[in-house]
N, C-alpha and C positions, 0 to 999 in steps of 0.2 A: 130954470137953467140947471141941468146938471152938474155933479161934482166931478172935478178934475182929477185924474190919476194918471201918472207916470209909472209906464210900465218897464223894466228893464230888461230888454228887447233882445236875443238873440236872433230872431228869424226860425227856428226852430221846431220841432213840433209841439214840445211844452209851452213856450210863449205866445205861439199864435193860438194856440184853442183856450190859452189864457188873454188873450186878446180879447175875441170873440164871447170869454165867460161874462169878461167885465162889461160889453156892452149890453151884454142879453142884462144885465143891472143898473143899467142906466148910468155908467159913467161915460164919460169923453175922455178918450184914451188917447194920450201922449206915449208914441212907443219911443224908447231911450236906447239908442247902439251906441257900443264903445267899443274902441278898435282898441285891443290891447295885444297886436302882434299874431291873431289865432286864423290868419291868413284867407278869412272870408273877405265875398262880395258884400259889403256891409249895403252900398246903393241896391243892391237886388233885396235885401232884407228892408229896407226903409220902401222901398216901391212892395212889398209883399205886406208889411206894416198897413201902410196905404189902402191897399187893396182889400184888408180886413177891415178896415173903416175905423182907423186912428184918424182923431184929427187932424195930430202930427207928427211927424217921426222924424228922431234928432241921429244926429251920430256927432259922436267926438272925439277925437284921436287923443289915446290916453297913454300910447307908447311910450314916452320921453319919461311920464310923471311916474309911471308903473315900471320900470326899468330903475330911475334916477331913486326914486321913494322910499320902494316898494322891495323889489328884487335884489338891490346891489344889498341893503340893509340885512337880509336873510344871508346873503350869499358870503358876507362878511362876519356874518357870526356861526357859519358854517351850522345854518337851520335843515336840518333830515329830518321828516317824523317816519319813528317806527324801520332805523335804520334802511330808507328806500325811498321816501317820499318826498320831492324835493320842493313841494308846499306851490306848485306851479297855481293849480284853482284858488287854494286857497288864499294865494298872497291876490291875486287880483281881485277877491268881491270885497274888501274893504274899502277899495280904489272905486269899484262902480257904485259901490253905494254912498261912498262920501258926494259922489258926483250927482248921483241920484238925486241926493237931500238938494240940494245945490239947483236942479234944474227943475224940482218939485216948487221951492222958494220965487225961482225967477218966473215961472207961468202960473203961478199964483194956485195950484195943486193943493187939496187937502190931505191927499192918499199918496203912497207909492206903492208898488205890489212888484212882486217876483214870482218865478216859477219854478223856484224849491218844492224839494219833497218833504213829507211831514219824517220822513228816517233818515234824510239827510244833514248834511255837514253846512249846506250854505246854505240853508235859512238862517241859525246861526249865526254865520259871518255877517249875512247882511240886517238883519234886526239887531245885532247889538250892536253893531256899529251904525247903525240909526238911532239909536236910542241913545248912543253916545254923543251925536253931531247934530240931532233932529229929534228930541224926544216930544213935541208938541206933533208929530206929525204921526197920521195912523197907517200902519204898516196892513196891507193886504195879503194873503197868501190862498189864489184859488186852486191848487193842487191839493193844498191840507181840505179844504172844503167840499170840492165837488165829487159826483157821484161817481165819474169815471178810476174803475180799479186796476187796470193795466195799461201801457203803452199802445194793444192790441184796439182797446177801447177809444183813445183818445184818438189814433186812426179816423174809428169809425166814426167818432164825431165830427172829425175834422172832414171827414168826406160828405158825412150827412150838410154841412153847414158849407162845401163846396169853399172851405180854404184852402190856400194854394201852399201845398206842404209838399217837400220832397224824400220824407220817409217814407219807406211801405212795410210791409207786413215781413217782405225777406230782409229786411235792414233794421234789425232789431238792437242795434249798439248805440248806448247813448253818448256824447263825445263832446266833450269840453276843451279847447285849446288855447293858448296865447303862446306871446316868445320864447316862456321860460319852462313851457313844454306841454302837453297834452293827455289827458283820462279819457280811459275807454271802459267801457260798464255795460251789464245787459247783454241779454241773449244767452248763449251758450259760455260766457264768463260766470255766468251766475253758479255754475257747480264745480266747484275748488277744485275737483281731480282732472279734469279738462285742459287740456294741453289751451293755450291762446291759439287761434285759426288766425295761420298766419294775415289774412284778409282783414282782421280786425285792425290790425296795425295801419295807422295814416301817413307815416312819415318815414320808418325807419324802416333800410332793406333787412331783411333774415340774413343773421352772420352768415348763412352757407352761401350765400349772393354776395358779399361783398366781395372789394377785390381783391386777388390774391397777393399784392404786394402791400406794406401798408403805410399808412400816408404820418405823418410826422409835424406837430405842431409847437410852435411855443409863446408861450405867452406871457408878455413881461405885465407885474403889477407893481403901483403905486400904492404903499399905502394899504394894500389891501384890495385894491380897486381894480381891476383889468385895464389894461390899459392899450397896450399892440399885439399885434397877431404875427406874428415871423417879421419882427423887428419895426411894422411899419404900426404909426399911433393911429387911431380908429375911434370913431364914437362907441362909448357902450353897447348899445343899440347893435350899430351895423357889424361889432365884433362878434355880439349872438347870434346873429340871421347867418352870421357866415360860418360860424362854428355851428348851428343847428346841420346845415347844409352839408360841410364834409362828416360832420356827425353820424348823420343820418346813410350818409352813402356808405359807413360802415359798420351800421345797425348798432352805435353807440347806446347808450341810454337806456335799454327798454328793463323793465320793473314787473315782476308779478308779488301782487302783495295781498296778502289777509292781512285787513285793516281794522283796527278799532276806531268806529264812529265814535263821534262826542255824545250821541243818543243810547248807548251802551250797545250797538249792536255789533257785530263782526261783518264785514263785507268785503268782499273778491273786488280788486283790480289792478287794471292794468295801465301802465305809465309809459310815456313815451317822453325823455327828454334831455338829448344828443350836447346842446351848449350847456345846459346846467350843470350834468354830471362829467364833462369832462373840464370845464370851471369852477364845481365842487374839488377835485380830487385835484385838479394844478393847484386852488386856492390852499388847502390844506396840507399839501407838500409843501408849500413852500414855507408855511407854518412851523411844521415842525424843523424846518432847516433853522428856523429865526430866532423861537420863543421857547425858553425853559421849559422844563419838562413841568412845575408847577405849573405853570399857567397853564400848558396845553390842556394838563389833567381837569383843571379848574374850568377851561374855556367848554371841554365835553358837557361837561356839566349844564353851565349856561347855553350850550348849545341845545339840549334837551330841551330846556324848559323853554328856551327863544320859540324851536318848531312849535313847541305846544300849544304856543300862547296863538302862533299863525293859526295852527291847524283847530284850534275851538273858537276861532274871530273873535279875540283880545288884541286885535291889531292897537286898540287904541288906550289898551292897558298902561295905566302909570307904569309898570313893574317893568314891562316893553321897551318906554325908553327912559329906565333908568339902565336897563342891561346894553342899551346901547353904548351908555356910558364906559361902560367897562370894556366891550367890544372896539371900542371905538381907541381908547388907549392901546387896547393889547395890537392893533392893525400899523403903529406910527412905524413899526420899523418891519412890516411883512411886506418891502420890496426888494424884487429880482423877477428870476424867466421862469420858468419850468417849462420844459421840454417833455410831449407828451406823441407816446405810441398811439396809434388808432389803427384797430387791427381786429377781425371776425368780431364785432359786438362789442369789442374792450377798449379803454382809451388808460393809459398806464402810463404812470411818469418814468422817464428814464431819463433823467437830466433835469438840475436843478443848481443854482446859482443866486447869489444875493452880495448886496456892500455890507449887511447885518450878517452873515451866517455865523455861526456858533460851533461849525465842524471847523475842527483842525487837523489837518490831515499828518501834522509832526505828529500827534499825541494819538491818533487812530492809524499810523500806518505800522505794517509790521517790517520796514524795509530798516533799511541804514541812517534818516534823516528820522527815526525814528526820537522822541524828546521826552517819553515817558518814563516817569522813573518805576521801574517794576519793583524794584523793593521796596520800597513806601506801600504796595499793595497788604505786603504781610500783618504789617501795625492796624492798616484801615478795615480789612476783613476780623481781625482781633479783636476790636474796639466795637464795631460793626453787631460781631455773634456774641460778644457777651452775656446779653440777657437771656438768651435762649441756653447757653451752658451753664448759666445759675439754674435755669430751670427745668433742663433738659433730663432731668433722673426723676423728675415728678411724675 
C-alpha cells in the first residue's frame, strides 16, 4: 500500500507537475483546494487534480475563517511589510496549512507537500506552521528537489507527461491571489528597471483608464473592525469583494516593491490590492483622529514587527498574540466613518468622524469660537527649550 500525501493544490502549473512528481514516487495523492477569495474555478482544479491521478481532491471554503482570523487581525494592527506589502499571501498560508495538518490527520496521511520554491517566502510560512500544529508529520517539498530549473522547463514536463496545464511559454507570470489581494512575479518583472506591462495586472484598470469623475466611499468601524459601506452594515467578507470591485475600477491598490525575502535575497514585485489598501488608509485615519500621539507612535512600532512576524510565517508566534493584546486594547475606542476619494490609482481620506475623536475644533480653529489661550504658549515654549539653551554655546 502506498503512503498518503496531501498535496496543497492550486491547479497550477507548480502543483500539478508536483502532482505528477509525487506519483512517479509512489505516493497516492490527495490534492487539497482552498478557496480563500482568489476568484478561481476551484471544481475545474479538482477535475484537473483528477485527471492527474489524485486519488482524491478536496476543496474547502476557507473565506469566513481567513477574513474573521486571519486578515481583520493584520488589518487591525495596521500590518505593512517593507512600507507596501499588505501580507495578502502571506496572511493566507498559515490558514492552508493549519487546514493541511487537519486534513493530512483525517485521511490518515503520513506526508503533506507544497509547491514552494527553495528562495521563496512560503515554504516558510507553511513548514513552520506545520511544525507548529503537526510536528510528527513529514513535510515534502518537490520544487526544492527535482531537476527541473525554470518555469520554461517544468512546461516541458508538463507537456512530456500530457497534463492538463493552462500556462504556456508566452504567459510567463507567476500569480497568487485571495480577497485581500494578489502577487505577480516572473517574466519581464524579474529586471527592476522595467516598467510593470500593464497586461500583467489581473484586477486593477491603469489610472489612465479610470473614470474621469471620482467615486466617493465611507466606511464606518467598530471597534476597529469595518463594519458598513455608505451607511448600510455588511459582512466583512462582502464589504471587501465590494470594495475590491470599485477599487479596482479605479486602479486603486497596485504596489511595485523590491522586496526583502526572509532567505536574504532581494526580489521584484508586484501587488494588486484595491479593499486592503483603501481599508489600510480609512483604518489608520481614523486612528489618528482617536488615539494619542503616544500610542500612535508606539502602535508604528508594533505594527512593524506584527508584518514581520506575517511576512516570515510566525503566524503562530507567542509574541503574535501577545501583541494582539495590545492591539486589541488600543482598537476599544477606533470607532467612526471615514470618508474616502477614489480617484486615477489613489483612494485618499477626505472626511473623517468619530464619538472618540480627540480634535477640538475651539482649540485648533483660528476663527472667533476660538478657546486657546495663546499666552500660555510663551511659559510652555520657555520650559520646553530650556535644556538646549543651557547647552546651546557648547
Amino acid at each position: 500500500m502506498n503512503p498518503k500525501v496531501v498535496l496543497a493544490y492550486s491547479g497550477g502549473l507548480d502543483t500539478t507537475v508536483c502532482l505528477q512528481w509525487l506519483k512517479d514516487r509512489q505516493f497516492d495523492v490527495i490534492a487539497f483546494c482552498v478557496d480563500v477569495g482568489q476568484g478561481e474555478d476551484l471544481q475545474a482544479a479538482r477535475r484537473r487534480a483528477l485527471a492527474c491521478g489524485a486519488v482524491k481532491a478536496l476543496i474547502h471554503d476557507l473565506r469566513q475563517e481567513f477574513v474573521r482570523d486571519f486578515v481583520l487581525p493584520a488589518l487591525k494592527a495596521d500590518a505593512v511589510y517593507e512600507g507596501k506589502y499588505l501580507l495578502a499571501t502571506a496572511l493566507s498560508r498559515p490558514l492552508i496549512a493549519k487546514h493541511l495538518a487537519q486534513v493530512a490527520k483525517q485521511e490518515g496521511a503520513t506526508h503533506v507537500a507544497h509547491g514552494c520554491t527553495g528562495k521563496g517566502n512560503d515554504q516558510v510560512r507553511f513548514e513552520v506552521t506545520l511544525a507548529a500544529l503537526a510536528p510528527s508529520i513529514t513535510v515534502l517539498a518537490p520544487v526544492r528537489e527535482w531537476e527541473l530549473k525554470s518555469r520554461e522547463e517544468e512546461i516541458a514536463y508538463a507537456q512530456r507527461h500530457r497534463l492538463p496545464i493552462t500556462v504556456t511559454k508566452k504567459m510567463l507570470y507567476s500569480l497568487d491571489q485571495n480577497l485581500w489581494g494578489g502577487a505577480i512575479e516572473c517574466g519581464p518583472l524579474e529586471d527592476p528597471w522595467t516598467e510593470p506591462p500593464e497586461g500583467a495586472y489581473q484586477w486593477t484598470r491603469s489610472p489612465q483608464a479610470t473614470p474621469k469623475a471620482p467615486a466617493y466611499v465611507t466606511i464606518g468601524f467598530r471597534r476597529g473592525v469595518p463594519v458598513t459601506l455608505n451607511g448600510r452594515r455588511l459582512p466583512l467578507m462582502t464589504l471587501i469583494q465590494r470594495l475590491n470591485t470599485v477599487g479596482a475600477r479605479y486602479g486603486v491598490g497596485r504596489s511595485d516593491l523590491i522586496e526583502d525575502r526572509l532567505v536574504g535575497i532581494k526580489s521584484r514585485e508586484v501587488y494588486e490590492a484595491p479593499a486592503a489598501t483603501i481599508l489600510h488608509t480609512a483604518h489608520r485615519e481614523l486612528e489618528s483622529l482617536t488615539l494619542h500621539r503616544e500610542t500612535l507612535e508606539f502602535k508604528d512600532l508594533v505594527a512593524a514587527r506584527y508584518a514581520r512576524l506575517i511576512y516570515d510565517g510566525l503566524w503562530y508566534a507567542p509574541l503574535r498574540t501577545a501583541l494582539d493584546g495590545f492591539v486589541d486594547a488600543t482598537q476599544a475606542i477606533v470607532t467612526g466613518e471615514v470618508r474616502m476619494k477614489l480617484w486615477g490609482g489613489q483612494a485618499a481620506p477626505v472626511g473623517r468622524r468619530s464619538p472618540h475623536t480627540l480634535y477640538r475644533k475651539t482649540l485648533a480653529t483660528y476663527g472667533r469660537e476660538d478657546a486657546f489661550d495663546q499666552k500660555a504658549a510663551a511659559g510652555f515654549i520657555a520650559i520646553w527649550g530650556l535644556p538646549y539653551k543651557a547647552t546651546g554655546t557648547r
